[in-house]
Backbone bond lengths (Angstrom), bond angles and torsions (degrees), N, CA, C in turn:
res aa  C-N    CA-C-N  psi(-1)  N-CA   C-N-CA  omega(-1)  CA-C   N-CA-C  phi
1 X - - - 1.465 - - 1.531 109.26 -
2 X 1.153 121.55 159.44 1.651 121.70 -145.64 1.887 81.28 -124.06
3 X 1.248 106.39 125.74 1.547 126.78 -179.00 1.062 94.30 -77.80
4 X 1.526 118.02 136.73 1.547 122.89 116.67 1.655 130.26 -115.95
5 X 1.690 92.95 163.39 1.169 91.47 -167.10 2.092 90.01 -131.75
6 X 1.258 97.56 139.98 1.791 97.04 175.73 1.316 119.41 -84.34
7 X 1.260 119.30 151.32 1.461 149.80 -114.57 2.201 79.94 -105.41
8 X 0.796 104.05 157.83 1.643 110.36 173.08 1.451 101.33 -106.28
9 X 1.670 112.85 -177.14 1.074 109.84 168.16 1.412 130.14 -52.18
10 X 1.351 127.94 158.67 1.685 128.54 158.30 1.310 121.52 -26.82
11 X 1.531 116.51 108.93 1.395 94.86 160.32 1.379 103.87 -147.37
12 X 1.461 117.04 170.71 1.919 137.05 -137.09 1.873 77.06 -88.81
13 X 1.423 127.85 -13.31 1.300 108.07 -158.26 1.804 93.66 -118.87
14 X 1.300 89.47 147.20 1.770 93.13 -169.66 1.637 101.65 -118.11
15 X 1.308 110.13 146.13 1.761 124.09 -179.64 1.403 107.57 -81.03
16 X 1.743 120.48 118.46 1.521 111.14 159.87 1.743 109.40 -96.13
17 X 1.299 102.98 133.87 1.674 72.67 156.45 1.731 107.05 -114.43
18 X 1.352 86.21 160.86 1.690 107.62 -169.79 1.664 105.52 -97.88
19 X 1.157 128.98 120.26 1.551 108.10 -179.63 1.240 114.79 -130.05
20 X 1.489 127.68 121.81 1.330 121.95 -157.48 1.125 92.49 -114.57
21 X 1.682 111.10 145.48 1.799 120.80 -142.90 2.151 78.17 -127.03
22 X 1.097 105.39 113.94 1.819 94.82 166.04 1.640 101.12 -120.51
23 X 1.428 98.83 -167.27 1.649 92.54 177.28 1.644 117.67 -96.94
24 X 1.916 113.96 7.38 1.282 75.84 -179.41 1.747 69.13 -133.61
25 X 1.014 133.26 13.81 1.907 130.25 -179.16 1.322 112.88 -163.36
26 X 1.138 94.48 145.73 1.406 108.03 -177.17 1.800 117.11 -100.37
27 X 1.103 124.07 151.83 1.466 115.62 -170.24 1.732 102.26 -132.94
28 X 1.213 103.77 135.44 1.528 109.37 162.17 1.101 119.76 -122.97
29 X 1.584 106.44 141.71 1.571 108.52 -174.73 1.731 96.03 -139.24
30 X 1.479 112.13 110.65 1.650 117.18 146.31 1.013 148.65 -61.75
31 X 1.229 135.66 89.73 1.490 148.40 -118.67 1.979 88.11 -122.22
32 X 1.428 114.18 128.12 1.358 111.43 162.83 1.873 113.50 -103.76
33 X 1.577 101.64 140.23 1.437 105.17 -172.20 1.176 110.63 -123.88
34 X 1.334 134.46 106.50 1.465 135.95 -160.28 1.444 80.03 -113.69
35 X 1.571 114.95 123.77 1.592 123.36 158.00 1.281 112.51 -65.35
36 X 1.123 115.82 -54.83 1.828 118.02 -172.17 1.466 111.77 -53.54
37 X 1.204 120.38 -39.79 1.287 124.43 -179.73 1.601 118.06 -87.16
38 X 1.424 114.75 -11.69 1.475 137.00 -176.53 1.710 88.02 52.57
39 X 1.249 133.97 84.71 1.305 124.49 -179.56 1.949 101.13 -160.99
40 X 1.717 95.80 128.10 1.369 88.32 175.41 2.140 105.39 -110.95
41 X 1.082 108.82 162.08 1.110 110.11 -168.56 2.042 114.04 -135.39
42 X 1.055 139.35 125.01 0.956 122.69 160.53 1.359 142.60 -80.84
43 X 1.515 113.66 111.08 1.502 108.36 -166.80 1.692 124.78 -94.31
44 X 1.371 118.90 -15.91 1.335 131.25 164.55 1.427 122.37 178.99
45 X 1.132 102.13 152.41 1.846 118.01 -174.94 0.965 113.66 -129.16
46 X 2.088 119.79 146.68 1.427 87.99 -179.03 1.555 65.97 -164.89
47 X 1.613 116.08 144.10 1.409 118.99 174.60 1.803 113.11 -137.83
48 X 1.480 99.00 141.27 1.398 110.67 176.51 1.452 122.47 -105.46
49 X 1.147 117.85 138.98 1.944 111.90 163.66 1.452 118.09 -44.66
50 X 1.360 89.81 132.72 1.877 96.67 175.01 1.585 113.96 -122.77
51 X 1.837 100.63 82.66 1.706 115.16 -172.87 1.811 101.23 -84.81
52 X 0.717 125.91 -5.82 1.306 116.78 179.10 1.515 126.11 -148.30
53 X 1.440 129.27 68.82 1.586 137.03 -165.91 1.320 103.87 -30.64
54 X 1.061 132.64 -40.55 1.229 127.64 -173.11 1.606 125.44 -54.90
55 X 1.162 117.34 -8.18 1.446 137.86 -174.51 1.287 101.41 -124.68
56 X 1.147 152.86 46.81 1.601 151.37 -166.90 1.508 74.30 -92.75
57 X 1.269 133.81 -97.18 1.094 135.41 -143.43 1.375 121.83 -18.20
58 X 1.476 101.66 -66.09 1.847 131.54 173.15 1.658 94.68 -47.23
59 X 1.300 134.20 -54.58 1.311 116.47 -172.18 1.702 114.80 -92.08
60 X 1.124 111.23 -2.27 1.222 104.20 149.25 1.266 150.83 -73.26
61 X 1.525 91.45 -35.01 1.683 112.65 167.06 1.315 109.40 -65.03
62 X 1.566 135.04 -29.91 1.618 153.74 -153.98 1.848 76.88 -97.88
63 X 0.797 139.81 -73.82 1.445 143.36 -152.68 1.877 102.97 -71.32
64 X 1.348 119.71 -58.22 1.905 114.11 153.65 1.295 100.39 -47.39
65 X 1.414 138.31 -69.51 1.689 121.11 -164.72 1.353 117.20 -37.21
66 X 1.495 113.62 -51.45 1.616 135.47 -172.74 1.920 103.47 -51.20
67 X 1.097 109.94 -60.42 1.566 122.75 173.10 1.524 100.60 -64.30
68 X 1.024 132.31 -101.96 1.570 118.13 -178.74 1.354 121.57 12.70
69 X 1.438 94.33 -71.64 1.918 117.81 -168.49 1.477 105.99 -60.88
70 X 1.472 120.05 -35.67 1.484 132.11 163.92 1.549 123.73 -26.07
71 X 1.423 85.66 -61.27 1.729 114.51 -172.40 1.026 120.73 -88.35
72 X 1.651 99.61 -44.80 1.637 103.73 -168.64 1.458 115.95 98.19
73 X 1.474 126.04 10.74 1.298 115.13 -140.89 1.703 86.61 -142.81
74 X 1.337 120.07 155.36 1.748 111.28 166.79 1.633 93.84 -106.12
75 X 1.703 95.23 156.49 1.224 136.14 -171.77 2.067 91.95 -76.08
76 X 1.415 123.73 123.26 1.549 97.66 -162.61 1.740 70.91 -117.86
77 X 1.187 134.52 -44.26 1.324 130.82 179.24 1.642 110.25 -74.82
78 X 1.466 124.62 178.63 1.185 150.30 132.57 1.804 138.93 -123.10
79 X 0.983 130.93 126.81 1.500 133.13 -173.68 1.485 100.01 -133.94
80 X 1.696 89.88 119.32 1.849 97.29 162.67 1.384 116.02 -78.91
81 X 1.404 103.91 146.21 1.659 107.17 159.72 1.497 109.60 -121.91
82 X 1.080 109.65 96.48 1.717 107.58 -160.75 1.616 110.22 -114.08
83 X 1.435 126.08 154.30 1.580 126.68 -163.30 1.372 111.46 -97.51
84 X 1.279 137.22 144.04 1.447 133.55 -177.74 1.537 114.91 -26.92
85 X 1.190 117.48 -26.76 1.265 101.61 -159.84 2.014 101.07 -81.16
86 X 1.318 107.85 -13.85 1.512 80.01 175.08 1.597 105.21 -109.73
87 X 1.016 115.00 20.92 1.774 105.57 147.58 1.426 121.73 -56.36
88 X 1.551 109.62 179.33 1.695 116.74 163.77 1.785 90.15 -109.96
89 X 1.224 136.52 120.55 1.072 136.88 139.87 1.494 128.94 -10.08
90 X 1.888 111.68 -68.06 0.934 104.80 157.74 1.605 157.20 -54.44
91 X 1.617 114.58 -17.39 1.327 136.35 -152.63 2.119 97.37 -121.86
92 X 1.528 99.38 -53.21 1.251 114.27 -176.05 1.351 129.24 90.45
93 X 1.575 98.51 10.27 1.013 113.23 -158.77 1.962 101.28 -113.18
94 X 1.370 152.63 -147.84 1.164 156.69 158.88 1.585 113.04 -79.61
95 X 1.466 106.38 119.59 1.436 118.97 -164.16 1.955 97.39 -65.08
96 X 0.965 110.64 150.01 1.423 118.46 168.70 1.254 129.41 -29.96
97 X 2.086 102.57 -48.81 1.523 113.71 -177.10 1.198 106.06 -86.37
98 X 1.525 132.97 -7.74 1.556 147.92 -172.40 2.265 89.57 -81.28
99 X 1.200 94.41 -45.69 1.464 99.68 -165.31 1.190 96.72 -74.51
100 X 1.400 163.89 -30.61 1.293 169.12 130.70 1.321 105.49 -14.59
101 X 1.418 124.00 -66.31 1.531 146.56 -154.72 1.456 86.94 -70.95
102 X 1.451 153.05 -57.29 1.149 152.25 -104.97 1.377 85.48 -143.14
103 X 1.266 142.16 -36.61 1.449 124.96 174.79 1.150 126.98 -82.77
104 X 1.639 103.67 -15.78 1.784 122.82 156.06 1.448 112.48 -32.27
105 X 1.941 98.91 -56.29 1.215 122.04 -155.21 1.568 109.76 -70.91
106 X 1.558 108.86 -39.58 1.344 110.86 -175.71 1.604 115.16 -85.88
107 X 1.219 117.36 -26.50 1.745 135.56 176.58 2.142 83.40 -62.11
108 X 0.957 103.03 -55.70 1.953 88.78 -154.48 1.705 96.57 -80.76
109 X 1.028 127.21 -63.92 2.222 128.00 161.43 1.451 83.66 -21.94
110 X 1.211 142.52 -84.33 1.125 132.06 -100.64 1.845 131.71 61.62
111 X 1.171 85.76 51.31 1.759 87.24 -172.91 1.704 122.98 -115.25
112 X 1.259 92.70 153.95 1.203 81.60 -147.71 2.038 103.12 -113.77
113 X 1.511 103.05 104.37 1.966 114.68 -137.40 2.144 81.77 -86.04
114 X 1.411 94.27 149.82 1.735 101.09 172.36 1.262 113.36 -130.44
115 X 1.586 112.16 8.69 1.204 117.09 177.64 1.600 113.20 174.65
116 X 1.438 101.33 -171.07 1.991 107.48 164.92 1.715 96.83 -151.59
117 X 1.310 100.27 145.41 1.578 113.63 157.27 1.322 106.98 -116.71
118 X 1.865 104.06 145.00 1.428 107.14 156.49 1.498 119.82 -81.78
119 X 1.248 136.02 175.61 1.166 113.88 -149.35 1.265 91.89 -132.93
120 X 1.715 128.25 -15.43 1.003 151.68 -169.92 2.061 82.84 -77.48
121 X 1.180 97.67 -72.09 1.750 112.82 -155.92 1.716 105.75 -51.42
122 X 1.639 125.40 -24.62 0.992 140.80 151.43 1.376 122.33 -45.90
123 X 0.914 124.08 -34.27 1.587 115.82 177.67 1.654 104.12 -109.09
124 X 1.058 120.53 -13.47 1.277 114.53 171.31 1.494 107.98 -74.88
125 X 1.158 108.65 -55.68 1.675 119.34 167.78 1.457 113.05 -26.09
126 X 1.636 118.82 -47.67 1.329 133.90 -174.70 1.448 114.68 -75.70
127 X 0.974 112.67 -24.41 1.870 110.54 -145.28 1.774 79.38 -125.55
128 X 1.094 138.65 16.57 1.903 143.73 159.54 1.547 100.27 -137.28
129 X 1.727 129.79 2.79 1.520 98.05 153.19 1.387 107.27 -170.36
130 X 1.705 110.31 25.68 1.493 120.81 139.81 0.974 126.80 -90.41
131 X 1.999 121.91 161.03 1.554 112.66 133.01 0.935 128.24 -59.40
132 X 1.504 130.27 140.14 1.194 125.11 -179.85 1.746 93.72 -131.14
133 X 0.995 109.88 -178.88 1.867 126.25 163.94 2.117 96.58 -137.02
134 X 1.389 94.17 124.86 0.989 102.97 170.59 1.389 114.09 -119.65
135 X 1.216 110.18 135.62 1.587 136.52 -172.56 1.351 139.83 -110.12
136 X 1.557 96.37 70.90 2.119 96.54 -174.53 1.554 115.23 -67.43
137 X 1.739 117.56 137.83 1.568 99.43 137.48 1.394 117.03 -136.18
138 X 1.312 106.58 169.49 1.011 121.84 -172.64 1.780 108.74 -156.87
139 X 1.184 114.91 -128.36 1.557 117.40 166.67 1.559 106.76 -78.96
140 X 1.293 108.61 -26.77 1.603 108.79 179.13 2.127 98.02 -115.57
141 X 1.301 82.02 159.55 1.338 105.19 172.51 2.022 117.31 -99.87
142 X 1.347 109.96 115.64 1.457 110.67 171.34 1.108 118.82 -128.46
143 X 1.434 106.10 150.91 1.675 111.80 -179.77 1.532 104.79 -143.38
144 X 1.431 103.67 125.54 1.713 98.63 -179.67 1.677 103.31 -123.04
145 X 1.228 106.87 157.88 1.096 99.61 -173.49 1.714 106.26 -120.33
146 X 1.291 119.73 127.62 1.764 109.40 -152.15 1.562 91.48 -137.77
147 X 1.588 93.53 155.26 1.918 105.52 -172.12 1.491 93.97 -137.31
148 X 1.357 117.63 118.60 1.055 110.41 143.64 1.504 109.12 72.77
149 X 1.728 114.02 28.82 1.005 124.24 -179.39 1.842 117.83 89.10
150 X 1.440 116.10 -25.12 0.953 108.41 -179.45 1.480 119.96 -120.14
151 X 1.382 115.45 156.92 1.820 109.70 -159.79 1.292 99.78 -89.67
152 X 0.822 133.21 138.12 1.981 161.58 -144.46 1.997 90.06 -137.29
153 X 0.594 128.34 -85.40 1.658 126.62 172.23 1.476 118.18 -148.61
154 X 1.863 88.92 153.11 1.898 115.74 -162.36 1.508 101.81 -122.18
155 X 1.265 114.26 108.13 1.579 110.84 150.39 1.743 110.95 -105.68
156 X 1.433 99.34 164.03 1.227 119.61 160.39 1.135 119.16 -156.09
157 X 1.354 122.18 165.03 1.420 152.13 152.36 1.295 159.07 -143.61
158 X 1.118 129.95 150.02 1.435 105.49 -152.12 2.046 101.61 -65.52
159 X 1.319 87.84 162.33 1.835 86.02 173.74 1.474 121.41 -84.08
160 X 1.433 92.95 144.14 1.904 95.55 -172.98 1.764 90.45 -99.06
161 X 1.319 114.97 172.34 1.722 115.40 142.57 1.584 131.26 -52.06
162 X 1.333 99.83 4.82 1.910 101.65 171.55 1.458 90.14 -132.39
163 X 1.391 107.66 101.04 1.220 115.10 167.15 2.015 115.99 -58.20
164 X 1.846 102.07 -52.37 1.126 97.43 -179.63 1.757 121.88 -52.60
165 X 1.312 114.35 -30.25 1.290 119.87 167.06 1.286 156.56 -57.00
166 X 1.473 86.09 -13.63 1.613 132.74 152.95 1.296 124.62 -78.15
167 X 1.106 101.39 -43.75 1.832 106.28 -162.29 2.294 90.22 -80.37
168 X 1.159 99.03 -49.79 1.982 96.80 165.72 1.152 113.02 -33.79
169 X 1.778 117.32 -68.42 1.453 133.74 -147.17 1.987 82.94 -60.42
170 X 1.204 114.03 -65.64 1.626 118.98 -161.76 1.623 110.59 -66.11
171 X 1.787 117.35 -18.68 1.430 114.31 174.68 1.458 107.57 -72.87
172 X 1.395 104.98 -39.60 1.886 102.14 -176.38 1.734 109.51 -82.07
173 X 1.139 101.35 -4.41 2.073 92.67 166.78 1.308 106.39 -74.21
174 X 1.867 114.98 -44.47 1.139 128.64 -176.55 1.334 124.01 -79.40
175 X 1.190 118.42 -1.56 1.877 122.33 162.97 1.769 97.70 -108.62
176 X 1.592 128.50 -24.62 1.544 88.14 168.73 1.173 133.08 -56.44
177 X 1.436 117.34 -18.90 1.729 113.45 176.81 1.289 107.68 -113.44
178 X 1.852 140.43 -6.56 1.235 131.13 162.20 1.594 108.74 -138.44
179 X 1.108 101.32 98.95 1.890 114.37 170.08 1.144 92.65 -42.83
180 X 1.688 102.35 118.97 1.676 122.44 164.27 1.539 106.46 -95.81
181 X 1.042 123.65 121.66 1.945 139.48 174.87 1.352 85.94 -131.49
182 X 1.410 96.67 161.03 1.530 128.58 160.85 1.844 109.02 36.01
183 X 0.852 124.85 46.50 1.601 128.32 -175.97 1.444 119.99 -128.44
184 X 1.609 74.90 129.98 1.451 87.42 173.48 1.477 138.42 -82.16
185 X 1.848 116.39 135.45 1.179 112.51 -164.98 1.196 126.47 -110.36
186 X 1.746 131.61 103.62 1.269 141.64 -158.60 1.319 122.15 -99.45
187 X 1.120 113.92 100.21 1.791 118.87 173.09 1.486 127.48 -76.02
188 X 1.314 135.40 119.35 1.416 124.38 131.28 1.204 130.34 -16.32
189 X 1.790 109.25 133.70 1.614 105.27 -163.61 1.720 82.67 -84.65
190 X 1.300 146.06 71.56 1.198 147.25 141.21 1.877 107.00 -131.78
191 X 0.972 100.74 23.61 1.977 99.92 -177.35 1.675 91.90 -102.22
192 X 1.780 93.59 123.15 1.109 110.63 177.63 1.858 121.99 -53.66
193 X 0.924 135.95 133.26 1.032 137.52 169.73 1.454 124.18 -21.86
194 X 1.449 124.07 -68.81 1.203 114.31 152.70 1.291 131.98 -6.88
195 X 1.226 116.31 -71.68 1.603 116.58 174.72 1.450 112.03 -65.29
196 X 1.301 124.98 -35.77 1.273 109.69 173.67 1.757 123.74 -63.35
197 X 1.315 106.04 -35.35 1.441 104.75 127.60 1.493 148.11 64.80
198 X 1.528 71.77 -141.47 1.609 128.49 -175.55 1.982 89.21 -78.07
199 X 1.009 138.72 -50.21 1.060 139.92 -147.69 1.400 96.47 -67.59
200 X 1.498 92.12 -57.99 1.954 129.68 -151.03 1.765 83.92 -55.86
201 X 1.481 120.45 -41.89 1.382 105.93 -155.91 1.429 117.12 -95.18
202 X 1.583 101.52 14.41 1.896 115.94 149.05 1.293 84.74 101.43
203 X 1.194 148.29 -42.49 1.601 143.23 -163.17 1.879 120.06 -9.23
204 X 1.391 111.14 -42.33 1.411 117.22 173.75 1.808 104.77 -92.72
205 X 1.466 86.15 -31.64 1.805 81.14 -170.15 1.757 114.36 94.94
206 X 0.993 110.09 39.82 1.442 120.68 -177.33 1.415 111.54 -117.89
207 X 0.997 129.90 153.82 1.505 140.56 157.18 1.191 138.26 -59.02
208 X 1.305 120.43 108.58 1.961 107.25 -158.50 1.107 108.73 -86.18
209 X 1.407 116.67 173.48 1.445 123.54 107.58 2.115 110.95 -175.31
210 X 1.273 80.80 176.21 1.496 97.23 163.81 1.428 133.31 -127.32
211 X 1.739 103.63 129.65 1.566 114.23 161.97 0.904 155.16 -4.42
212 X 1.562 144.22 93.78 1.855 106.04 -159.34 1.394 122.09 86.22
213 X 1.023 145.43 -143.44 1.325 150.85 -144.83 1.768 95.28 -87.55
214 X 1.721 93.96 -42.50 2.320 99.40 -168.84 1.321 100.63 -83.68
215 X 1.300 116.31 44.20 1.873 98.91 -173.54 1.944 79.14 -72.87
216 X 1.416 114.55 160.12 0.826 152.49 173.83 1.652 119.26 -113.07
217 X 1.542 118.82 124.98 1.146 124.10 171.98 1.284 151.90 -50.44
218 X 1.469 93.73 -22.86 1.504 119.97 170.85 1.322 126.26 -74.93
219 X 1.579 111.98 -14.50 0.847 123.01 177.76 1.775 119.28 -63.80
220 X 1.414 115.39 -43.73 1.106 151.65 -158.68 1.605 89.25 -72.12
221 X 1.291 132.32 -49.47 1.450 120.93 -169.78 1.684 102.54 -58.62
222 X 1.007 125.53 -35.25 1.496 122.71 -179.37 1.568 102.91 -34.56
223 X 1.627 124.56 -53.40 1.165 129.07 173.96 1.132 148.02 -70.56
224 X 2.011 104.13 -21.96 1.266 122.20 -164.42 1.538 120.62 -63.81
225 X 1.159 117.37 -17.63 1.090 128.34 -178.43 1.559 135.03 -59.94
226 X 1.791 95.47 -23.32 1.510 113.51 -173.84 1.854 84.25 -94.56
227 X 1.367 130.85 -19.38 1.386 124.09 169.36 1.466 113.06 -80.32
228 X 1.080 138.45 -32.02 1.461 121.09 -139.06 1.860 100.39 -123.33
């Protein structure tokens, strides 16, 4: 059965939600969009397992309810963030049976969609004409710090048992000679958990995410702007 929840007072700022479709979870992210201020903001995320496609709908609606109830606020937009596989290759655009699957979704919500991102084309976008900080581990710890495709400076070290304590020690070598603001932070799907983390729980104040399966939502606002 399809929740509702009532609308709060008026306000100048409107709710997107962001919903990132993977193959085994789904992710929601509530995005605030104040026109006057041209400013988007993230107000909460919250993601569930997705063991059985056949029920997307039902756990989607369970996953919008969860955010709603957060805020208090309804979702008045929608934006996909969806993975190659439901493109058409050829076109680049949303495969036919993707467009079926997804209008299911918005015909029974009632939602009301303003677009799709690939999620793939998003980080490519980033990593050929953002800063980013990129973050290997392995037995050693690395952090490079890259513009615009090219690496500007590399520390490493070997890894201790506090990963997050590592990833600090090598960010402040790497801001005494280039002030890191507003950057985005990209992991290897081999970065221990820990650091993913340490990141996720804002401590520097940077923008996450992860590679592969951990892409992270936050990542995506870097872009949202040319959507929303």
């Amino acid at each position: 059965m399809i929740k509702e929840l009532s609308e709060t007072k008026a306000s100048s700022v409107d709710m997107v939600f962001v919903l990132f479709i993977f193959q085994s979870s789904l992710t929601g992210l509530l995005v605030a969009k104040d026109e006057a201020a041209q400013s988007l903001s993230a107000i909460s995320d919250h993601t569930i397992e997705l063991t059985d496609f056949t029920h997307y709908v039902e756990e989607v609606d369970e996953l919008l309810y969860q955010l709603e109830t957060k805020v208090q606020k309804k979702a008045k937009d929608t934006l996909l963030i969806v993975p190659g596989m439901f493109m058409d290759p050829t076109t680049g655009v949303l495969s036919n049976d993707s467009k079926a699957v997804f209008k299911k979704l918005f015909d029974e919500l009632d939602l009301k969609a303003i677009g799709f991102v690939d999620s793939l084309d998003v980080i490519k976008t980033i990593v050929t004409e953002e800063d980013y900080l990129l973050v290997e581990c392995s037995t050693s710890m690395t952090v490079r710090l890259v513009k615009a495709g090219h690496i500007i400076d590399s520390q490493t070290k070997e890894s201790s048992l506090d990963p997050s304590a590592d990833v600090i020690e090598l960010l402040h070598k790497i801001h005494e000679k280039n002030p890191i603001s507003e950057t985005v932070v990209i992991y290897t799907p081999s970065t221990k958990e820990g650091v993913v983390d340490f990141v996720r729980s804002g401590i520097i104040g940077f923008w996450g995410c992860v590679l592969a399966s951990l892409l992270y939502p936050t990542l995506i606002l870097y872009r949202l702007k040319r959507q929303l």
